[in-house]
Gaussian input, Z-matrix of N, CA and C with variables (Angstrom, degrees):
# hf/3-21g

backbone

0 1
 N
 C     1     B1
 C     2     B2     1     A1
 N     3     B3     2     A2     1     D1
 C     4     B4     3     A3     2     D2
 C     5     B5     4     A4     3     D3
 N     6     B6     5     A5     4     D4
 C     7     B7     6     A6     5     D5
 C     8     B8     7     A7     6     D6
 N     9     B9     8     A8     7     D7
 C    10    B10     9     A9     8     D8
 C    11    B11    10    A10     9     D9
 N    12    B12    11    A11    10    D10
 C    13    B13    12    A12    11    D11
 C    14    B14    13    A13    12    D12
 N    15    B15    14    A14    13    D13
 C    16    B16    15    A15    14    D14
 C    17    B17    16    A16    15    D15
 N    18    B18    17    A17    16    D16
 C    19    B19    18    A18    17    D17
 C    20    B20    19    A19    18    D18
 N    21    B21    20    A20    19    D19
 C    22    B22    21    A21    20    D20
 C    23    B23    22    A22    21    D21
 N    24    B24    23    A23    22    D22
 C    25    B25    24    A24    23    D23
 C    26    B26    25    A25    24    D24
 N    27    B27    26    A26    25    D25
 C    28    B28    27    A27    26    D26
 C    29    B29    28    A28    27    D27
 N    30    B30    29    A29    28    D28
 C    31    B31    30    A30    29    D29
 C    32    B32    31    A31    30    D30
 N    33    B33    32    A32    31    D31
 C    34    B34    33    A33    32    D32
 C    35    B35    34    A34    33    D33
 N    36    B36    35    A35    34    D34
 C    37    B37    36    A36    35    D35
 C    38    B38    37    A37    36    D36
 N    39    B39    38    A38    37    D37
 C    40    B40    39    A39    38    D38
 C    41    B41    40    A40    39    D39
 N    42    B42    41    A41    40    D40
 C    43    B43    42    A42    41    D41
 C    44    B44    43    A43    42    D42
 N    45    B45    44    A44    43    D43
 C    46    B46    45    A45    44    D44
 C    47    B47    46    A46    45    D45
 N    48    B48    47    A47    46    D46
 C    49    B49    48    A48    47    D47
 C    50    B50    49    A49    48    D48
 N    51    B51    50    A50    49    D49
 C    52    B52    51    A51    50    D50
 C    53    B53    52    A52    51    D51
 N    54    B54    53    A53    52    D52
 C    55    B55    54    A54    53    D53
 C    56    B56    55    A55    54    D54
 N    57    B57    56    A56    55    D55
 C    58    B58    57    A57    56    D56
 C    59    B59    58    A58    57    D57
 N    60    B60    59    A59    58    D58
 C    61    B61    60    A60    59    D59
 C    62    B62    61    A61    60    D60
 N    63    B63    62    A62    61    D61
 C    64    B64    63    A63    62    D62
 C    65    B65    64    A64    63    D63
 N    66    B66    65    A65    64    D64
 C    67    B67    66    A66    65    D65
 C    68    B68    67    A67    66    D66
 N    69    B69    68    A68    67    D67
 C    70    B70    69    A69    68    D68
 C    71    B71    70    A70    69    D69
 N    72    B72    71    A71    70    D70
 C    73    B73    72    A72    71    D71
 C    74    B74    73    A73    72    D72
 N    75    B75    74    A74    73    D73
 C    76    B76    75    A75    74    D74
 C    77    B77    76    A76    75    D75
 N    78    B78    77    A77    76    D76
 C    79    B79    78    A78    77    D77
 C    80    B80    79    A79    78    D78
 N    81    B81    80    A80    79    D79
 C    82    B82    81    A81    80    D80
 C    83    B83    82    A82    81    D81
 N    84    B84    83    A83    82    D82
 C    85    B85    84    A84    83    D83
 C    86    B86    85    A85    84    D84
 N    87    B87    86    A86    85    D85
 C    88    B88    87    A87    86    D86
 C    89    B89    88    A88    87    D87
 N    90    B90    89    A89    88    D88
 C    91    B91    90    A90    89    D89
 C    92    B92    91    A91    90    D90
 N    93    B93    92    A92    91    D91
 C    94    B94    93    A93    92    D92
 C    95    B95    94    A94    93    D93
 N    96    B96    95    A95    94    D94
 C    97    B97    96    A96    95    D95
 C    98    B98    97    A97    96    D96
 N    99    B99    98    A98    97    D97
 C   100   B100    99    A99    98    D98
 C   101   B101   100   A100    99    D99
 N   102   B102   101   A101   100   D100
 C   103   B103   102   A102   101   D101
 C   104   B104   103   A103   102   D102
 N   105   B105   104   A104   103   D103
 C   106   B106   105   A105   104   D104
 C   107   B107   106   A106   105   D105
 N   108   B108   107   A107   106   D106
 C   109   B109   108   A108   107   D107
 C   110   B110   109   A109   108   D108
 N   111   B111   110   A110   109   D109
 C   112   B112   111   A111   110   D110
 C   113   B113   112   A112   111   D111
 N   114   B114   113   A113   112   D112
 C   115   B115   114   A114   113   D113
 C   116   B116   115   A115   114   D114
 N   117   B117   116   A116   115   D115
 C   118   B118   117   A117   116   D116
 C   119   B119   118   A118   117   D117
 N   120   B120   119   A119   118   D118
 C   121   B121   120   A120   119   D119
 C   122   B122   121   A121   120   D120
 N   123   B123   122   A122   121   D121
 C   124   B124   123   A123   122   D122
 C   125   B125   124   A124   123   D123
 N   126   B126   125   A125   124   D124
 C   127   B127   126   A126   125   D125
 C   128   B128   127   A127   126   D126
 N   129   B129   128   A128   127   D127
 C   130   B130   129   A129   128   D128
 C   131   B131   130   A130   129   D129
 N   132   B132   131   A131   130   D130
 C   133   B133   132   A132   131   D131
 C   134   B134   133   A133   132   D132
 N   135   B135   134   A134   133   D133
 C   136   B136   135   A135   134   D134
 C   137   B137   136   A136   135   D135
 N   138   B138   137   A137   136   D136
 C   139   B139   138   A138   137   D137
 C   140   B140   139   A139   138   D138
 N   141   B141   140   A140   139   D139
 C   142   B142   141   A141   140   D140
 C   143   B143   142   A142   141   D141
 N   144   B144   143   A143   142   D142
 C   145   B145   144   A144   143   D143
 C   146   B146   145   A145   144   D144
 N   147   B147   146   A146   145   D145
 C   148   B148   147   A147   146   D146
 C   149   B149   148   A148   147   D147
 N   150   B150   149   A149   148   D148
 C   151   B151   150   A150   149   D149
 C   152   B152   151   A151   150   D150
 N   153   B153   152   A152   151   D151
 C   154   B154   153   A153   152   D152
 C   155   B155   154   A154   153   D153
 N   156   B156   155   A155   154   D154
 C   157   B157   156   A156   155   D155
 C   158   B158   157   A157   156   D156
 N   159   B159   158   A158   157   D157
 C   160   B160   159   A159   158   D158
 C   161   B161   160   A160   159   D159
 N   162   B162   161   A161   160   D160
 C   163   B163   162   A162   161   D161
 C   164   B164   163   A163   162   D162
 N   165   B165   164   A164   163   D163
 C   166   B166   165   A165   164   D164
 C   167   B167   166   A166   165   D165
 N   168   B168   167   A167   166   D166
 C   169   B169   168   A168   167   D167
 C   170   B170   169   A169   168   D168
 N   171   B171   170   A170   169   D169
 C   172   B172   171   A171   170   D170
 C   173   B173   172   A172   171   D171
 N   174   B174   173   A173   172   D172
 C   175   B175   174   A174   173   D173
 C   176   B176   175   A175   174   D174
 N   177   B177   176   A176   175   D175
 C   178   B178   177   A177   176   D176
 C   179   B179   178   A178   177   D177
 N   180   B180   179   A179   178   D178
 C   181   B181   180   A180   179   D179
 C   182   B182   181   A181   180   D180
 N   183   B183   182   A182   181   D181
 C   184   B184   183   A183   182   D182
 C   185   B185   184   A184   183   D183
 N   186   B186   185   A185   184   D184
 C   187   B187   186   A186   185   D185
 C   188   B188   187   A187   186   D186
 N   189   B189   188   A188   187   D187
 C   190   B190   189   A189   188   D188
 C   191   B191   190   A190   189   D189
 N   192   B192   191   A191   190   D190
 C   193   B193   192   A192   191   D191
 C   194   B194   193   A193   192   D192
 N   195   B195   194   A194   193   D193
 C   196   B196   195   A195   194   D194
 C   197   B197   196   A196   195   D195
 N   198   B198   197   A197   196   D196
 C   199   B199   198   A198   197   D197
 C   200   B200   199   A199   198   D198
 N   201   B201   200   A200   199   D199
 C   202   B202   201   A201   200   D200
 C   203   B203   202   A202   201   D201
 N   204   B204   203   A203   202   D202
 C   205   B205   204   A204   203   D203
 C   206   B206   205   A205   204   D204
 N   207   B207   206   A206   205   D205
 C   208   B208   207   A207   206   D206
 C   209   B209   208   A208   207   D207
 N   210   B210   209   A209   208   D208
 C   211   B211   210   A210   209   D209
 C   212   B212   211   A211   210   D210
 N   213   B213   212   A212   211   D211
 C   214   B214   213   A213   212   D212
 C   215   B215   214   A214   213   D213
 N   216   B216   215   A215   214   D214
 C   217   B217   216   A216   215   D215
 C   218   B218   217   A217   216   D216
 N   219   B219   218   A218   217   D217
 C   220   B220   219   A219   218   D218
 C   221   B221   220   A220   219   D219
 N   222   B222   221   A221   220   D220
 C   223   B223   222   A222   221   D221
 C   224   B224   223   A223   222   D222
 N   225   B225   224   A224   223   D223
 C   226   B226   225   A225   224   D224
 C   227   B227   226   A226   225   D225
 N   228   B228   227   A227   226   D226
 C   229   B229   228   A228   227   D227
 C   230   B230   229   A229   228   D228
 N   231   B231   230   A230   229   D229
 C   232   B232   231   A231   230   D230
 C   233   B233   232   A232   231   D231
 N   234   B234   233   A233   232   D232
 C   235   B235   234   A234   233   D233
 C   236   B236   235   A235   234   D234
 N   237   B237   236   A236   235   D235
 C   238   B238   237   A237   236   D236
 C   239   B239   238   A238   237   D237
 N   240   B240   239   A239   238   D238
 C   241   B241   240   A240   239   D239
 C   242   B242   241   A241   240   D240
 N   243   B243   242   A242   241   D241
 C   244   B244   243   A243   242   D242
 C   245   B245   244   A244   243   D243
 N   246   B246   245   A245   244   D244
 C   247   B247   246   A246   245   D245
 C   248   B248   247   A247   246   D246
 N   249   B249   248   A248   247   D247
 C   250   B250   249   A249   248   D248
 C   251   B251   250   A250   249   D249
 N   252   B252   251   A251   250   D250
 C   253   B253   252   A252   251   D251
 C   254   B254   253   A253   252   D252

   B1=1.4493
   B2=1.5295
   B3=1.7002
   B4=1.5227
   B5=1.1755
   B6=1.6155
   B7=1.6101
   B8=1.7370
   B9=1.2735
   B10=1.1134
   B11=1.7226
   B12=1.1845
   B13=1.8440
   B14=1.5902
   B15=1.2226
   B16=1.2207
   B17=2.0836
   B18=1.1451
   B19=1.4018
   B20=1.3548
   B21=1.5491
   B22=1.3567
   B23=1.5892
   B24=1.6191
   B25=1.1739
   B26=1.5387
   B27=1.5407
   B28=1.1880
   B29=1.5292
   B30=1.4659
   B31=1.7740
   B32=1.4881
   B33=1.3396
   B34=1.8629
   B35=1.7100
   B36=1.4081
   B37=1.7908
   B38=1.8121
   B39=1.3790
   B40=1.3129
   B41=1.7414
   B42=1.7910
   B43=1.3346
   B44=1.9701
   B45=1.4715
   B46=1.5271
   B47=1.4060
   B48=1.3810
   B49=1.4801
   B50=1.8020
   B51=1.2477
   B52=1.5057
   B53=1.7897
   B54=1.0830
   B55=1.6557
   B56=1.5461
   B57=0.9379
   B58=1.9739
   B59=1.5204
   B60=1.3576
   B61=1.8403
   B62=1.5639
   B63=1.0761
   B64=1.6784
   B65=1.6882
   B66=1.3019
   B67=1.6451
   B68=1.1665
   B69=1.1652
   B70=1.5904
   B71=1.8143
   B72=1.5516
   B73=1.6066
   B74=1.5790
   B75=1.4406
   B76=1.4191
   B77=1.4541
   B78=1.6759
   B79=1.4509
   B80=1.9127
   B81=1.1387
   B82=1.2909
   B83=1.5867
   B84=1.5823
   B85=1.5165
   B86=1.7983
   B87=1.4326
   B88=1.5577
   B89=1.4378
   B90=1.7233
   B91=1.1370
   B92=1.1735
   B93=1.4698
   B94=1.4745
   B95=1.4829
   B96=1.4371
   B97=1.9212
   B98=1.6691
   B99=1.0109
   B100=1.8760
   B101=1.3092
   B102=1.1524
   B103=1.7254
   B104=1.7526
   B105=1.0672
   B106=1.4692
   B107=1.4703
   B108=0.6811
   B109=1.9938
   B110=1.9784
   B111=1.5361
   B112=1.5357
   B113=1.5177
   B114=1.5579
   B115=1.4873
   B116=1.1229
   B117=1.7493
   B118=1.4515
   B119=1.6418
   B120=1.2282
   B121=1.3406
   B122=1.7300
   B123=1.2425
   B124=1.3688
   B125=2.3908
   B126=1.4811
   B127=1.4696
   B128=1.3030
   B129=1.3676
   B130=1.0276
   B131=1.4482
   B132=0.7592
   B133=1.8370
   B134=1.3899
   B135=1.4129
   B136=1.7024
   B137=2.1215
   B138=0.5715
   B139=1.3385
   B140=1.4695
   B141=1.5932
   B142=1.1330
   B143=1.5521
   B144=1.3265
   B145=1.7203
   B146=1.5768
   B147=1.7934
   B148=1.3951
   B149=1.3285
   B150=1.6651
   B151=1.7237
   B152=1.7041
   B153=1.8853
   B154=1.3562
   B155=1.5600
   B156=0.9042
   B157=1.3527
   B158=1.3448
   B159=1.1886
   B160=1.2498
   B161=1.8322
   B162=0.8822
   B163=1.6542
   B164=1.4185
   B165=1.2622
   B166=1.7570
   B167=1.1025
   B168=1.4983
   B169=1.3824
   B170=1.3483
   B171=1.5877
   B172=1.9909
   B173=1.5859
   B174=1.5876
   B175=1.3000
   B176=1.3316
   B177=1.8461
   B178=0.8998
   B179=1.9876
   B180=0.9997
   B181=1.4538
   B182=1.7979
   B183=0.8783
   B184=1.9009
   B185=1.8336
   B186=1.5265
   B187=1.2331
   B188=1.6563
   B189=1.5083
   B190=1.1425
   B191=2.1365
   B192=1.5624
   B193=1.6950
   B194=1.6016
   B195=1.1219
   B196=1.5493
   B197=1.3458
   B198=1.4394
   B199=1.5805
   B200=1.4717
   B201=1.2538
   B202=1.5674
   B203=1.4727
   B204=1.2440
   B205=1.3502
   B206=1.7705
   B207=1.4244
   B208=1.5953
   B209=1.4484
   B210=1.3258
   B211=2.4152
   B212=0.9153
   B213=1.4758
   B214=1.3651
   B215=1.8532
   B216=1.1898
   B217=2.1050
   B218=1.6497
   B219=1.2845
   B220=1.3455
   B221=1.7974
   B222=1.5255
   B223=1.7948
   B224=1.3392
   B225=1.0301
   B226=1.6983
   B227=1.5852
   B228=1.5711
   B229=1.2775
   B230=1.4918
   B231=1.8461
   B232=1.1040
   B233=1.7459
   B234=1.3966
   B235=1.0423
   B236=1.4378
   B237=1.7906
   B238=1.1136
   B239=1.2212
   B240=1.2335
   B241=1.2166
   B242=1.7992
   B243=1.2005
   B244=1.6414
   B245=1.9730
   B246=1.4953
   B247=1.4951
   B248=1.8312
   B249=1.0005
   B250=1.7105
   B251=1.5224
   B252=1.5748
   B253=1.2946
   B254=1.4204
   A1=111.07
   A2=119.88
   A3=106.91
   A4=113.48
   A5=124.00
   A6=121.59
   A7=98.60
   A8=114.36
   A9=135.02
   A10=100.42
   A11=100.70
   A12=98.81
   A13=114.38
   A14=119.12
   A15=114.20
   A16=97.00
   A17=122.63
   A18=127.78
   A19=95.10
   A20=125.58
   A21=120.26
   A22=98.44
   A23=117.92
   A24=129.08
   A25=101.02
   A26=142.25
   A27=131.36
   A28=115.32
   A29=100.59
   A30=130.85
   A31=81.81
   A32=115.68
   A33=128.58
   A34=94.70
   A35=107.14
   A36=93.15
   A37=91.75
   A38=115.81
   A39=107.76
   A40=124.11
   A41=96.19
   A42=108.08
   A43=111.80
   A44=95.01
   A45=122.64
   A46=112.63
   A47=114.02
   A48=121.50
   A49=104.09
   A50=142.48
   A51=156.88
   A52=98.02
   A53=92.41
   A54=100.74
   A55=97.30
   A56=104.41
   A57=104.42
   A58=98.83
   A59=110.79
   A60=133.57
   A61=79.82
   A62=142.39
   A63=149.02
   A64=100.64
   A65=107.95
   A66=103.65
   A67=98.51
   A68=138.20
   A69=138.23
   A70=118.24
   A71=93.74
   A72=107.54
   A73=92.74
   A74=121.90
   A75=119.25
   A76=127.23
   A77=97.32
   A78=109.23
   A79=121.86
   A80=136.59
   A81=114.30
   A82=95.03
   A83=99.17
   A84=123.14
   A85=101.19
   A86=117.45
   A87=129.27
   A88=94.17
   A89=106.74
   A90=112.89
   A91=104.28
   A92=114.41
   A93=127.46
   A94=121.62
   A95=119.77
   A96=109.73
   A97=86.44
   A98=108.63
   A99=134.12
   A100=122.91
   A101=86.48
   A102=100.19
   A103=142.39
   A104=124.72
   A105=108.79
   A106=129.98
   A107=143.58
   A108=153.09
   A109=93.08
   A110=108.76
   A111=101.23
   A112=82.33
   A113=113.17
   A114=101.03
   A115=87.38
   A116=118.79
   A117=117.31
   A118=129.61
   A119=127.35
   A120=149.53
   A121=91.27
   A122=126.52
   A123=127.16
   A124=115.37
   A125=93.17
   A126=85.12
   A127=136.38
   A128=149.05
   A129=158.70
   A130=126.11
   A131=134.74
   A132=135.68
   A133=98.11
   A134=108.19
   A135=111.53
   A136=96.69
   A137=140.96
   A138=132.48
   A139=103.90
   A140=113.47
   A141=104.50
   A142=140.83
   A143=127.56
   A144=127.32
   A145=86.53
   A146=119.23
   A147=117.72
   A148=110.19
   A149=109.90
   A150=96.36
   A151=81.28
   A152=105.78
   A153=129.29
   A154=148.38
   A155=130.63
   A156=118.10
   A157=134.29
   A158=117.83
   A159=146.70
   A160=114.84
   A161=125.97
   A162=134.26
   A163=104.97
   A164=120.12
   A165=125.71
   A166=102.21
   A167=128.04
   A168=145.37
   A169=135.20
   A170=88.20
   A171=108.04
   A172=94.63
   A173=112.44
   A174=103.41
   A175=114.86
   A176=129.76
   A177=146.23
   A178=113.33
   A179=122.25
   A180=134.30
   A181=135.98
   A182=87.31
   A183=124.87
   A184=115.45
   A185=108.94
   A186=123.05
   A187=103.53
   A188=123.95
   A189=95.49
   A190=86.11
   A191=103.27
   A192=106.84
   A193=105.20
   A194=90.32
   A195=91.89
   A196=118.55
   A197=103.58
   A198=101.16
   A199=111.88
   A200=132.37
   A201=113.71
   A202=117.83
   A203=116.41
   A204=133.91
   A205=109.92
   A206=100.64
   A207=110.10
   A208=127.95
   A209=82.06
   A210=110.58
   A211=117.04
   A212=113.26
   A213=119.11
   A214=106.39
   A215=103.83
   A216=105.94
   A217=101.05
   A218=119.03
   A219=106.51
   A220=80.79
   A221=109.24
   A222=137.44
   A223=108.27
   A224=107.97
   A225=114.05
   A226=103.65
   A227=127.94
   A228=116.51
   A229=100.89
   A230=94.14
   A231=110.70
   A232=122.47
   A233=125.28
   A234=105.90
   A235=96.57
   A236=120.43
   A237=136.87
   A238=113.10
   A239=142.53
   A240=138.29
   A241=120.78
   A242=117.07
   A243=135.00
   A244=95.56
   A245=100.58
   A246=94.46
   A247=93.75
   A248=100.23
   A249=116.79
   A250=129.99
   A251=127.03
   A252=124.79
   A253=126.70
   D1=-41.96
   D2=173.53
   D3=-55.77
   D4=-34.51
   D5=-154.59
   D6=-68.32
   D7=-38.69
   D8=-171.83
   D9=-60.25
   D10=-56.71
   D11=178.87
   D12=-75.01
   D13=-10.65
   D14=-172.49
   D15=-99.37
   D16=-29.21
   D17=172.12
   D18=-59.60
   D19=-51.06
   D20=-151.82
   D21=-69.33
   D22=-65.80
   D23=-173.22
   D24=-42.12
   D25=-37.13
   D26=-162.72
   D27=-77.22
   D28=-28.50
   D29=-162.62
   D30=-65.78
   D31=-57.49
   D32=-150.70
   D33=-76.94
   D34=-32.72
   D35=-164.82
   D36=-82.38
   D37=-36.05
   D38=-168.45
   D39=-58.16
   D40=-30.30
   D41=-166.35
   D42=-88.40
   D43=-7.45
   D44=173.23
   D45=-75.13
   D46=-45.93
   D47=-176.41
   D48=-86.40
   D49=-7.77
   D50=-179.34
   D51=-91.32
   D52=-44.79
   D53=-169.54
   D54=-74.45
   D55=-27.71
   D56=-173.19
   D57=-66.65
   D58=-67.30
   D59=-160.97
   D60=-54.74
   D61=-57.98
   D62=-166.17
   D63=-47.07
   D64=-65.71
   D65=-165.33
   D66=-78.56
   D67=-17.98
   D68=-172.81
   D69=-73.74
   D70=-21.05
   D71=-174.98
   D72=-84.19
   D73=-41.26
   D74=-169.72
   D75=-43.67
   D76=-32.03
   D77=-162.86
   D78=-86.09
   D79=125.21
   D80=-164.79
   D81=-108.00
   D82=156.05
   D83=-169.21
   D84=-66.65
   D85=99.76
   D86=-168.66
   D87=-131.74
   D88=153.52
   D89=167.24
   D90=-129.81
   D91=-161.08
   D92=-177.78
   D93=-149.54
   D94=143.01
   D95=-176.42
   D96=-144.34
   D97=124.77
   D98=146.91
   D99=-127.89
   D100=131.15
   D101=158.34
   D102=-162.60
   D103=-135.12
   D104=163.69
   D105=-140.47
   D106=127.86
   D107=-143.11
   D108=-108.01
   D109=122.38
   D110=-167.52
   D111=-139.32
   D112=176.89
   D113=-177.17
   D114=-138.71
   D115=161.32
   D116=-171.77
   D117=-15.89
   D118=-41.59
   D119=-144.63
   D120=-99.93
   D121=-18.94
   D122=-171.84
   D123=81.70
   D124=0.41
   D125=158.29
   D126=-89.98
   D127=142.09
   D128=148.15
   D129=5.59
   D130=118.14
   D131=-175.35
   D132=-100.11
   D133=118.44
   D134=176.59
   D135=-81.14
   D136=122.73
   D137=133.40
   D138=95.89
   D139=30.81
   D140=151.96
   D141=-74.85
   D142=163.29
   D143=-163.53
   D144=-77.52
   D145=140.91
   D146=152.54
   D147=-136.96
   D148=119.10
   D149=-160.93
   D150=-117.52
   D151=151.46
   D152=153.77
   D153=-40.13
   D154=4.34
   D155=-146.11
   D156=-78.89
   D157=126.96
   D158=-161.12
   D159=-46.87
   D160=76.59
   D161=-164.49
   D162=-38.09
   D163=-35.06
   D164=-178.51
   D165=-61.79
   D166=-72.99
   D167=-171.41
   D168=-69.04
   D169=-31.95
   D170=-177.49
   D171=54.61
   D172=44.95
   D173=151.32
   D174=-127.51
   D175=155.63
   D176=142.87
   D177=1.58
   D178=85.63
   D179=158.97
   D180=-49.23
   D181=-54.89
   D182=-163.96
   D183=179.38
   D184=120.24
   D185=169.03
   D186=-101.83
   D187=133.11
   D188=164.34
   D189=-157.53
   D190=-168.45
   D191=-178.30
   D192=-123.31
   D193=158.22
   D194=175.72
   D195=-97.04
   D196=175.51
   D197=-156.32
   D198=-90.63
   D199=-153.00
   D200=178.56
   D201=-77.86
   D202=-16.24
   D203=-168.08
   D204=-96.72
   D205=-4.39
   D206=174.20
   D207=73.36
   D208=5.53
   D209=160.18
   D210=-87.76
   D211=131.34
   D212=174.15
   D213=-111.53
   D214=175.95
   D215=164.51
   D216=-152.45
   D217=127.95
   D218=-174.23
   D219=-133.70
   D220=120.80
   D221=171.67
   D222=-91.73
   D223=150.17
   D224=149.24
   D225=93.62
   D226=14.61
   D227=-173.08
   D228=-96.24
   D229=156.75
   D230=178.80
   D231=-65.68
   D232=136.22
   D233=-163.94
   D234=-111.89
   D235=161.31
   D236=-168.11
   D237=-47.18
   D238=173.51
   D239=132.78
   D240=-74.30
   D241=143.98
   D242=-166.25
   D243=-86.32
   D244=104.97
   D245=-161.62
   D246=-108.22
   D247=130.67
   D248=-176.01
   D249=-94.19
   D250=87.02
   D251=-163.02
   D252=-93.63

């Protein structure tokens, strides 16, 4: 009966640690930038331009406007590479 619980427990931890490496490949390396656009006076900018740009490339990322409240959220960007000196 132990051999039996000790096969089982190994079956379950092994197929636990497979399942990890599995969902972990799914995910791609993304970041994220929000914030808020105010104008001298400290109010809100409805619909001002807030564009991305990419520090590697010095190109254009994401253009987008802010909302009425003068917040933006920009998802899905590519994130740097982790540079090692």
């Amino acid at each position: 009966m132990q051999k039996v619980h000790r096969i089982l427990l190994t079956t379950v931890f092994l197929a636990g640690l497979l399942a990890g490496v599995r969902t972990y490949g799914q995910g791609g390396a993304t970041g994220a930038i929000s914030g808020l656009v105010l104008d001298t006076s400290g109010a809100a900018v409805e619909g001002a331009e807030v564009q991305i740009i990419d520090a590697r490339t010095e190109g254009l990322t994401r253009k987008l406007a802010t909302n009425v409240d003068g917040a933006f959220t920009v998802t899905l960007l590519p994130r740097a590479p982790i540079r090692w000196w």
